[in-house]
C-alpha positions as CSV (number, residue, x, y, z in Angstrom):
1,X,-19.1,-67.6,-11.7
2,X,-15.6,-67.4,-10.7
3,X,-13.8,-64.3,-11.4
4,X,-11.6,-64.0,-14.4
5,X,-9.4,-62.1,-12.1
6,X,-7.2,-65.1,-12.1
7,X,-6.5,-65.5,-15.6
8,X,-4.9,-62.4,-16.2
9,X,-1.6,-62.6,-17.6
10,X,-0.9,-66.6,-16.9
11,X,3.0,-67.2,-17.4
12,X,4.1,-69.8,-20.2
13,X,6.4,-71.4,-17.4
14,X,2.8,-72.7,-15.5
15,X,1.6,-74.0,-18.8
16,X,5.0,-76.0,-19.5
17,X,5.3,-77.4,-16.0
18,X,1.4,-78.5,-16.1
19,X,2.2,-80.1,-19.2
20,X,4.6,-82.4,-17.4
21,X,1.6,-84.1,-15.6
22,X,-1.1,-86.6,-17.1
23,X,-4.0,-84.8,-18.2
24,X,-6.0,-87.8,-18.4
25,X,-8.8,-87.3,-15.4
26,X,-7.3,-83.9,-14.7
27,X,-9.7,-81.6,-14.3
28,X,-8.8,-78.4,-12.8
29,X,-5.4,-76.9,-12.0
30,X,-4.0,-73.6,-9.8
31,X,-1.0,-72.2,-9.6
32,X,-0.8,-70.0,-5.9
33,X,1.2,-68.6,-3.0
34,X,4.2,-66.2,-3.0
35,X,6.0,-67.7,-6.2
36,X,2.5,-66.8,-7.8
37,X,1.7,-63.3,-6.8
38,X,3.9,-61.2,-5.0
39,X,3.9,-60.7,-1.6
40,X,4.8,-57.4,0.8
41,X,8.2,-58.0,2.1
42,X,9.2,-61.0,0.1
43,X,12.5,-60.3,-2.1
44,X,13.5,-63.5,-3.4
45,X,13.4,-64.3,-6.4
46,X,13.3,-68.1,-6.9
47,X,10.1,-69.1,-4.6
48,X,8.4,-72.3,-5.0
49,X,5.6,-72.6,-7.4
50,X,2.9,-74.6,-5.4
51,X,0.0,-76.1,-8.2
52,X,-3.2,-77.9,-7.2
53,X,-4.5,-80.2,-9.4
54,X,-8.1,-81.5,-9.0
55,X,-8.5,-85.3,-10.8
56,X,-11.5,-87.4,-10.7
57,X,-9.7,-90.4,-10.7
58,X,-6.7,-90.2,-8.0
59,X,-5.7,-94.0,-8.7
60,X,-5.5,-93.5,-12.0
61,X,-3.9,-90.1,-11.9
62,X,-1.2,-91.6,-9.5
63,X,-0.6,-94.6,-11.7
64,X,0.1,-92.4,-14.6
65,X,2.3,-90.0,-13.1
66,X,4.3,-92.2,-11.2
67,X,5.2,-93.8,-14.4
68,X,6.2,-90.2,-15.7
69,X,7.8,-88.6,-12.6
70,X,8.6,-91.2,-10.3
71,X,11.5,-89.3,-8.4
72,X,9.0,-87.2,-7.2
73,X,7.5,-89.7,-4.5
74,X,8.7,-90.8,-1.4
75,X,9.5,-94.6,-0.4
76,X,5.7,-94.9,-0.6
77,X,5.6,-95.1,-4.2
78,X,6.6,-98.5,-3.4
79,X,3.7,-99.9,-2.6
80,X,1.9,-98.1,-5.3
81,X,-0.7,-96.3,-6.6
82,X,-3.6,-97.6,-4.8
83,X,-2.0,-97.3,-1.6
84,X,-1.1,-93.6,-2.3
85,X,-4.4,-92.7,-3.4
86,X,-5.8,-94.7,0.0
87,X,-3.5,-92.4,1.6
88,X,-4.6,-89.2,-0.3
89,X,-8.4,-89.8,0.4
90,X,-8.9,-91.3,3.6
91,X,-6.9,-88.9,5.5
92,X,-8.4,-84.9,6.1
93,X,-7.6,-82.7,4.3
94,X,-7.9,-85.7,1.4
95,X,-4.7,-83.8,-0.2
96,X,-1.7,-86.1,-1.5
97,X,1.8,-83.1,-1.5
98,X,5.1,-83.8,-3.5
99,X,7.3,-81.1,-2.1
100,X,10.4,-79.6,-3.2
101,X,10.6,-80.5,-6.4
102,X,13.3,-79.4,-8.2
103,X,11.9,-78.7,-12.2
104,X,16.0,-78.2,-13.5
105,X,14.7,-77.2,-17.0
106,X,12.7,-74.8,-15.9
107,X,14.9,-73.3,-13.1
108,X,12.4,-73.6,-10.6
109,X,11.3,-75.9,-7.3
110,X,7.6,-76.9,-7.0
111,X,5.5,-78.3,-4.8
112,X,2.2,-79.8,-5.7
113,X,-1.2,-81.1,-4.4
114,X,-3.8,-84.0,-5.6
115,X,-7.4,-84.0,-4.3
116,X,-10.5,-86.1,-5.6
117,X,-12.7,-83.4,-7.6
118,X,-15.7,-84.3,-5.5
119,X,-13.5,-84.2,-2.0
120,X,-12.7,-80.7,-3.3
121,X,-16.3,-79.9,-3.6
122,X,-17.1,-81.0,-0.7
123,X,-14.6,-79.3,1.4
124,X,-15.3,-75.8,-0.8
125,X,-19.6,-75.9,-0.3
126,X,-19.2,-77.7,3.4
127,X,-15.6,-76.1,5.2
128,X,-14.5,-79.9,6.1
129,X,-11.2,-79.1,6.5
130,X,-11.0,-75.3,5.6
131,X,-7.5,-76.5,3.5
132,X,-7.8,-75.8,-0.6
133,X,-11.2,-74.6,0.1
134,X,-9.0,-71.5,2.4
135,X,-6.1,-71.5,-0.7
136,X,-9.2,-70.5,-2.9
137,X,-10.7,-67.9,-0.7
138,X,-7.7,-65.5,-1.8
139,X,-7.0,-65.2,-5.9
140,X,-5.0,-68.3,-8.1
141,X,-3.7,-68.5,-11.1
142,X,-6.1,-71.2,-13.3
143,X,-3.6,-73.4,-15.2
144,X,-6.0,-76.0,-16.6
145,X,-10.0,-75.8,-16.5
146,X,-12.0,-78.5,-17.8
147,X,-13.8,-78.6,-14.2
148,X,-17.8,-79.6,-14.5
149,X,-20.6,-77.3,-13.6
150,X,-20.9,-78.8,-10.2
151,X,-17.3,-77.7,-9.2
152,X,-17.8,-74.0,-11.1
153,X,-20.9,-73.4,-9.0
154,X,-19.0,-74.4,-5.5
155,X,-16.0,-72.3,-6.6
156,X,-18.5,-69.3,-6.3
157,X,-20.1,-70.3,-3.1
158,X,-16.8,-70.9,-1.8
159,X,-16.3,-67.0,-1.9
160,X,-19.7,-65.9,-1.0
161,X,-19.3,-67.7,2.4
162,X,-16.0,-66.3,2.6
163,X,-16.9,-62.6,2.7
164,X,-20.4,-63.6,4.7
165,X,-17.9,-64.7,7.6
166,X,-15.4,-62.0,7.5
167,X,-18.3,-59.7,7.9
168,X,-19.0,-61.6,11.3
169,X,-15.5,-61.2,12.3
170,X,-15.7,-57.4,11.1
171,X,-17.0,-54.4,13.2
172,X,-19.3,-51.9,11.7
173,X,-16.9,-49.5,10.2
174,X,-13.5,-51.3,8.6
175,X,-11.6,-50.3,5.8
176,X,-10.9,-52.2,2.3
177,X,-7.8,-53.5,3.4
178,X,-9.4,-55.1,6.7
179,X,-12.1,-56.9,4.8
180,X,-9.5,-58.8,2.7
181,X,-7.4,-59.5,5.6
182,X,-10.4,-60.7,7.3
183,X,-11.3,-63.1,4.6
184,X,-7.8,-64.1,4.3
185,X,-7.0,-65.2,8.0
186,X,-9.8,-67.8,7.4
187,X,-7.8,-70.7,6.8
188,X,-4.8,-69.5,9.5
189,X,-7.4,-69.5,11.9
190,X,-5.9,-72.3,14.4
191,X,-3.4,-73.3,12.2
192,X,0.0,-74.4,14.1
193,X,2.2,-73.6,11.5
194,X,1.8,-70.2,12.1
195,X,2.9,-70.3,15.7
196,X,6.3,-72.3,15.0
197,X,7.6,-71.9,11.0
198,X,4.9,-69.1,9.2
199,X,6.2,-65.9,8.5
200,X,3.8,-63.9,11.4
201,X,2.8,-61.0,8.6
202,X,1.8,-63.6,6.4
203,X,-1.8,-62.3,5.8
204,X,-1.2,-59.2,5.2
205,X,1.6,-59.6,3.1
206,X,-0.7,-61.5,1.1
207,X,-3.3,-59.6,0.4
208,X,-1.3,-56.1,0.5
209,X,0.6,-57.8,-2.5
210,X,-2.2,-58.9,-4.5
211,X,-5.4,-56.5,-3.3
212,X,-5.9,-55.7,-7.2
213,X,-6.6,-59.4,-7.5
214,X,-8.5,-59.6,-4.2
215,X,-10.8,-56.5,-5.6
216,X,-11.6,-58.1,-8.7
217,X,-12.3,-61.4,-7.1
218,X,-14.6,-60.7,-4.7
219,X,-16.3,-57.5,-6.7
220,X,-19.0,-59.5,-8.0
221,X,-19.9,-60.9,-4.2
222,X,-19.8,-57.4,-2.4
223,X,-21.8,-56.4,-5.3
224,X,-24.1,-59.4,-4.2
225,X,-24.3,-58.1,-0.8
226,X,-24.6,-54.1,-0.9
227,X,-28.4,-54.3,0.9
228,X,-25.9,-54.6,4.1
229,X,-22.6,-53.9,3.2
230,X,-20.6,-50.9,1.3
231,X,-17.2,-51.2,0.5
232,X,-16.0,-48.6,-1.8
233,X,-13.1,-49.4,-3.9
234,X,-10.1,-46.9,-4.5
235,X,-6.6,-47.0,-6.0
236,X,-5.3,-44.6,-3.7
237,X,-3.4,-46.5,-0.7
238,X,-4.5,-44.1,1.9
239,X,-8.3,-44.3,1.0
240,X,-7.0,-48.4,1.5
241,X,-6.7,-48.4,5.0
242,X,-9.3,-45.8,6.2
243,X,-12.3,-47.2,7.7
244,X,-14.5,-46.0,4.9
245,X,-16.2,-49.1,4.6
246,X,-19.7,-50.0,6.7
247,X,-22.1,-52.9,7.7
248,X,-25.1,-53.6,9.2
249,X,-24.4,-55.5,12.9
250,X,-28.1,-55.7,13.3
251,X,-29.1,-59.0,14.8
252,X,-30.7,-59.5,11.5
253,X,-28.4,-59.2,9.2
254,X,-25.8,-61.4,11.5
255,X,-28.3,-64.1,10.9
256,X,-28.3,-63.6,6.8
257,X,-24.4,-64.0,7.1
258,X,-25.2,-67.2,9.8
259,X,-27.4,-68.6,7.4
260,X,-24.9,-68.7,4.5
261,X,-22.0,-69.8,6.5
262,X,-21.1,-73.8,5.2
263,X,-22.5,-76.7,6.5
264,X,-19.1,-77.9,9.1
265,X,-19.1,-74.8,10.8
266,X,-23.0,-74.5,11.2
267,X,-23.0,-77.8,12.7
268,X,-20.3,-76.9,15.8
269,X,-22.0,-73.9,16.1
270,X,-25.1,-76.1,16.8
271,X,-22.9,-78.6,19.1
272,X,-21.0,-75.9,21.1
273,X,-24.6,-73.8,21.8
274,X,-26.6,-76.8,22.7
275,X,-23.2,-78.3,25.3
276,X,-24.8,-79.7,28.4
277,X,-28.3,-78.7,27.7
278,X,-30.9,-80.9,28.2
279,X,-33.7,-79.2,25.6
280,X,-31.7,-79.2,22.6
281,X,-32.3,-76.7,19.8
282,X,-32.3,-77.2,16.3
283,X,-30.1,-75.5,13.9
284,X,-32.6,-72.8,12.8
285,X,-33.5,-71.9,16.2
286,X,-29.3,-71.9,17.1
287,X,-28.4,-69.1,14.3
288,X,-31.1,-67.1,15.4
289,X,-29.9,-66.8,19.0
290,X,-26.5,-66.7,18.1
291,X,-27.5,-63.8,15.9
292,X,-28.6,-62.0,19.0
293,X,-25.1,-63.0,21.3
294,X,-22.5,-60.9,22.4
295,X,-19.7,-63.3,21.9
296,X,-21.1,-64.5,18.3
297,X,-17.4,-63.2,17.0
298,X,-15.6,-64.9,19.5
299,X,-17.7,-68.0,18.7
300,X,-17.1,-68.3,15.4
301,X,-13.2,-68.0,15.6
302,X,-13.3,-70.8,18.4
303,X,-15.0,-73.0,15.7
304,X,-12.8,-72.1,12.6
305,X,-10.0,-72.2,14.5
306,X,-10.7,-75.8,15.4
307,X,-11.7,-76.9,11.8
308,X,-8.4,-75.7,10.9
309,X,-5.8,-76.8,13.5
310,X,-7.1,-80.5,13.2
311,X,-7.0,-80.0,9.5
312,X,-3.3,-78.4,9.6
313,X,-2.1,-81.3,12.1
314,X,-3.5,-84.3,10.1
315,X,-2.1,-82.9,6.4
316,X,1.5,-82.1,8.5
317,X,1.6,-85.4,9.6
318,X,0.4,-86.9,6.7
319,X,3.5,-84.9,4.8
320,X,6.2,-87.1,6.5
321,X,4.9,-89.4,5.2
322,X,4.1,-88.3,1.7
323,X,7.5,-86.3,1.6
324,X,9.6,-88.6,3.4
325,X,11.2,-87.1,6.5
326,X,14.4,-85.5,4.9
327,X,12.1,-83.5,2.5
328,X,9.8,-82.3,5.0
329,X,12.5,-81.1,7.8
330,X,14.4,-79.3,4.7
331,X,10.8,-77.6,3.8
332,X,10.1,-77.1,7.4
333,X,13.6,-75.5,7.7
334,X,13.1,-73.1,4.9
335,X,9.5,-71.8,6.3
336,X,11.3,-71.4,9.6
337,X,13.7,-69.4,8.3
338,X,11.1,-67.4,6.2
339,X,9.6,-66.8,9.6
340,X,12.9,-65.5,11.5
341,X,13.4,-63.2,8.1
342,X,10.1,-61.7,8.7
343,X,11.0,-60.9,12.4
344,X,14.1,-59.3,11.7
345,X,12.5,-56.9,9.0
346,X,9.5,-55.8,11.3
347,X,12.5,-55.3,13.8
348,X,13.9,-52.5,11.5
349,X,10.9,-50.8,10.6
């Protein structure tokens, strides 16, 4: 089951702004990023508030809230609901983004995401697009939960395979910190936004900011694993960064972790090992080699960061036109500049 760790303490404000969207054929809703949980270096006050909301019926859920909050579509409202759920579904990551929207009662600026409820499965059990499924590796702050048993269960498996490939990417000895940077950098694997408008600390901001949440979320899977890994917990934020923690990097256990990776990234492994060979090899026979390689590491990263950048390229692209250009250069702007602000504080430290 997921961990409770992300309903502690929900704020009224996320209720009141949720209740502002149709509920009909909502069925799950997350509140995330750095106006969520506080991040290392990150002094401003008034960040935006990005939501998720998971609907199993995007027409319908278009439909209804273009009727309640028009202003916050682009031109493409225009040609209505159908086409925007077209748009939302048949183009990876199968997310639909209103950004800076301004929520004048509520003195705050939002931006939210739509995906299908069984597109979000889909992309949490099988990595399709690394893109909510990544948001949901780190902790969230559940708004609305009416989600089925189907979606609880890939919420779960979403975080085992999570920690099953930062402990590929991992060396034997790493310390608490490490692990939950490794798990993390998942989802900026490849991702171009962090090489022209990301802030470059971004990760470990992150999870520096939140590792309570990060503990509690991912307790119940290190728990899980402890015939091959041990990662003992402290509050003390020395004990954090030592290298206290230890796996097994027998060829063995690599292949438990291989074996539980999701089904997108098992398949390139699959391609990329069986390029320009004439005696193919099945996908059973792939993992266990690749348990045994050198580069399986290197591999890995090569695939996710693939999965990603395609993923980060197609929903970018998709946001001009979901935004509108003069939305998404004023959004682009303000990550840029988040990014240069980031720069000049590592600069003074």
């Amino acid at each position: 089951m997921p961990s409770t760790a992300n309903l502690v303490k929900l704020p009224d404000v996320f209720k009141r702004i949720v209740s502002k969207f149709p509920s009909d054929s909502m069925t799950y809703c997350f509140a995330y990023g750095s106006g969520v949980f506080k991040q290392l270096n990150n002094q401003s006050k008034k960040n935006m508030i990005d939501f998720i909301f998971a609907v199993n019926d995007a027409e319908k859920w278009h439909r209804l809230n273009m009727e309640i909050n028009p202003s916050h579509y682009s031109a493409l409202r225009l040609f209505g609901s159908k086409v925007v759920a077209k748009v939302q579904t048949n183009v990876p990551s199968k997310v639909y983004f209103n950004s800076m929207i301004p929520l004048k009662d509520e003195n705050v600026v939002i931006k939210y995401g739509v995906i299908q409820e069984d597109d979000l499965i889909a992309d949490l059990l099988d990595w399709n697009d690394i893109y909510v499924a990544g948001r949901l590796h780190k902790p969230v702050r559940v708004v609305h939960d009416e989600m089925s048993t189907d979606l609880t269960s890939a919420l779960h498996l979403n975080l085992q395979s999570a920690a099953h490939t930062a402990l590929l990417l991992l060396p034997e000895n790493f310390s608490e910190i490490e692990f939950y940077n490794a798990v993390a950098s998942i989802s900026y694997l490849g991702d171009f936004r962090m090489t022209i408008g990301e802030d470059k600390d971004k990760v470990n901001n992150i999870v520096v900011g939140a590792v309570e949440y990060f503990r509690e979320l991912y307790a119940p899977i290190i728990k899980a694993m402890e015939d091959y890994v041990e990662i003992p917990s402290s509050a003390d934020s020395v004990l954090l960064k030592e290298k206290s923690c230890i796996q097994d990097i027998s060829p063995s256990a690599k292949h438990i972790h291989l074996n539980n990776l999701p089904r997108t990234p098992q398949r390139k492994i699959v391609q990329f090992w069986n390029r320009g060979v004439r005696n193919r090899q099945d996908t059973e026979d792939v993992l266990r080699a690749m348990a045994f390689d050198q580069d399986c590491k290197e591999v890995i990263q090569m695939i996710l960061s693939k999965i990603v950048w395609d993923s980060s390229i197609q929903q970018s692209l998709k946001g001009i036109l979901t935004a509108g250009i003069w939305t998404s250069v004023k959004y682009s702007a303000k990550k840029i500049g988040k990014m240069l602000k980031s720069r000049n504080i590592s600069t003074l430290k």
